[in-house]
N, C-alpha and C positions, 0 to 999 in steps of 0.2 A: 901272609904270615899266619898262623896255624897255633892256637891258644891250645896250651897242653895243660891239663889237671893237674893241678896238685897235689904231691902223695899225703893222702891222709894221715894225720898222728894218730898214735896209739890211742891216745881218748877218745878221738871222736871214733876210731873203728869200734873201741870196747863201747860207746852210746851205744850204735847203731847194733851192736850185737845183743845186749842188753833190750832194744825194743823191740827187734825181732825175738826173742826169748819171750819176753813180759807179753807181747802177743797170741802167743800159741793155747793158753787157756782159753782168751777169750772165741778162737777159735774150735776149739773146741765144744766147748758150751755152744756156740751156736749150731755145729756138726751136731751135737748131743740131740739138741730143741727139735732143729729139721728133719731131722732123720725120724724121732718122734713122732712126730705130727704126718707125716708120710707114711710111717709107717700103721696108723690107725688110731694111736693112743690118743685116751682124754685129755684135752687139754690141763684138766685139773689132779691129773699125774702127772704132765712133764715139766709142769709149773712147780711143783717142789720139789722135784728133783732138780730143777738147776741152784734151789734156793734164792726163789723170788716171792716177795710177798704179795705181790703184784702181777694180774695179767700182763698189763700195761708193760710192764718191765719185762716180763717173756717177748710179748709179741715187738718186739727191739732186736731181741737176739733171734730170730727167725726169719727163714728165708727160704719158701717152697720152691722145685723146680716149677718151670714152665708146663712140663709134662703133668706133675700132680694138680697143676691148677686146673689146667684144659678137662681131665678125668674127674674132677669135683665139681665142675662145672657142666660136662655131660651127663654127670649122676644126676644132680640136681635138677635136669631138669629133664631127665626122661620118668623120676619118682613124680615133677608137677606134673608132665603128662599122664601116667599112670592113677593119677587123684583125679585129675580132671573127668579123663574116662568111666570114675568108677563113681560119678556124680549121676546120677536121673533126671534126664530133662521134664523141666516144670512143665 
């Protein structure tokens, strides 16, 4: 025997519609953040542009790709090898 769903009432459909609605700011704003930070900006521009008073509270709503990580982390350290080189042995 084969349990069939329930058809939802009108409240609980208008909740559910209602959270997906109430969601899409906070989507946004993190779109806003990441795209930000990817795309080169200070962090102490895209911090009050979301209206945080807080790093802390930025770095919540942020979330780089895999790709921009790997590329900041290539950078980083082809700049330490770059210093390294340009050091004179004692």
């Amino acid at each position: 025997m084969m349990h069939q769903a329930q058809p939802k009432s009108a409240a609980t459909r208008k909740d559910a519609r209602t959270v997906r609605s109430s969601s899409r700011p906070i989507r946004r704003v993190r779109t806003l953040l990441s795209t930000g930070f990817e795309a080169g900006y200070d962090p102490t521009f895209v911090q009050p542009q979301a209206g945080h008073a807080y790093a802390s509270t930025t770095s919540l709503y942020t979330s780089v790709s895999a790709d921009f990580k790997q590329k900041t982390v290539q950078q980083m350290i082809a700049r330490r090898i770059a210093k390294t080189a340009e050091v004179p042995d004692a």
